[in-house]
N, C-alpha and C positions, 0 to 999 in steps of 0.2 A: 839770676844772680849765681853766681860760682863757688863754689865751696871756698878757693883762697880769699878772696872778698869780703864775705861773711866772715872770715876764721881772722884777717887783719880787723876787719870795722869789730870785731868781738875785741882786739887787743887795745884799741883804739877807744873806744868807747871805757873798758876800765881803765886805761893808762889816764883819762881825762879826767875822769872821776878822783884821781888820787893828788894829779900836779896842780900848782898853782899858776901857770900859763898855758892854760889850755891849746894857744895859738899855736905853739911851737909841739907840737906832741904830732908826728908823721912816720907813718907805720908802713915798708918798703917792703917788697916781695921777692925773694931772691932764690935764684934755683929754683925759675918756675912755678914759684909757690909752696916751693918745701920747708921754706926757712923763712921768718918773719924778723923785719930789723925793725927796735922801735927807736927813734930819736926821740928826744925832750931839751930841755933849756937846762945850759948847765945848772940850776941851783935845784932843778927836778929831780935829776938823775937820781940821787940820795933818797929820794922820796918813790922812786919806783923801787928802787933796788931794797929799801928796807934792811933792816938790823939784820945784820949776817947772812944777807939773801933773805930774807922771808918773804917779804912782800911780790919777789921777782919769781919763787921757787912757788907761789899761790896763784901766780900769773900764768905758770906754766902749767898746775895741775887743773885750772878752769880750761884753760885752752888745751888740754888733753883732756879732757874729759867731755868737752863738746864736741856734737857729731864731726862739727866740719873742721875743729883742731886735731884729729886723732892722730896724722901723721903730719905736723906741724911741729917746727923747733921754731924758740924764740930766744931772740938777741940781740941783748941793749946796748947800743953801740955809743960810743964816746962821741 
């Protein structure tokens, strides 16, 4: 398994743990793996993104602090 795999199913896995349609929650790899897009269903998004950024800025420091997010950016795309 590949470091960007791991570092998406890591975004993946907490994004689903948060939304309430799990179904729609698909985490895209772009730039070769350097930059991670996550989509959700519109009425999620708010629920990733969290009051003023929090929950999306906790998203970023899990996934930087894992080995295999270390040089991984993430981005919640409309």
């Amino acid at each position: 398994m590949s470091d960007e795999k791991t570092a998406a199913g890591l975004v993946e896995f907490i994004a689903k743990g948060i939304v309430s349609d799990t179904a729609a929650v698909k985490v895209h790899e772009v730039d070769g793996g350097s930059m991670l897009e996550l989509e959700t269903a519109d009425d999620d998004r708010g629920r990733v993104i969290g009051r003023q950024g929090r929950v999306a800025k906790a998203m970023r420091a899990v996934l930087g602090a894992s080995r295999t997010g270390r040089d991984v950016r993430l981005d919640i795309v409309d």
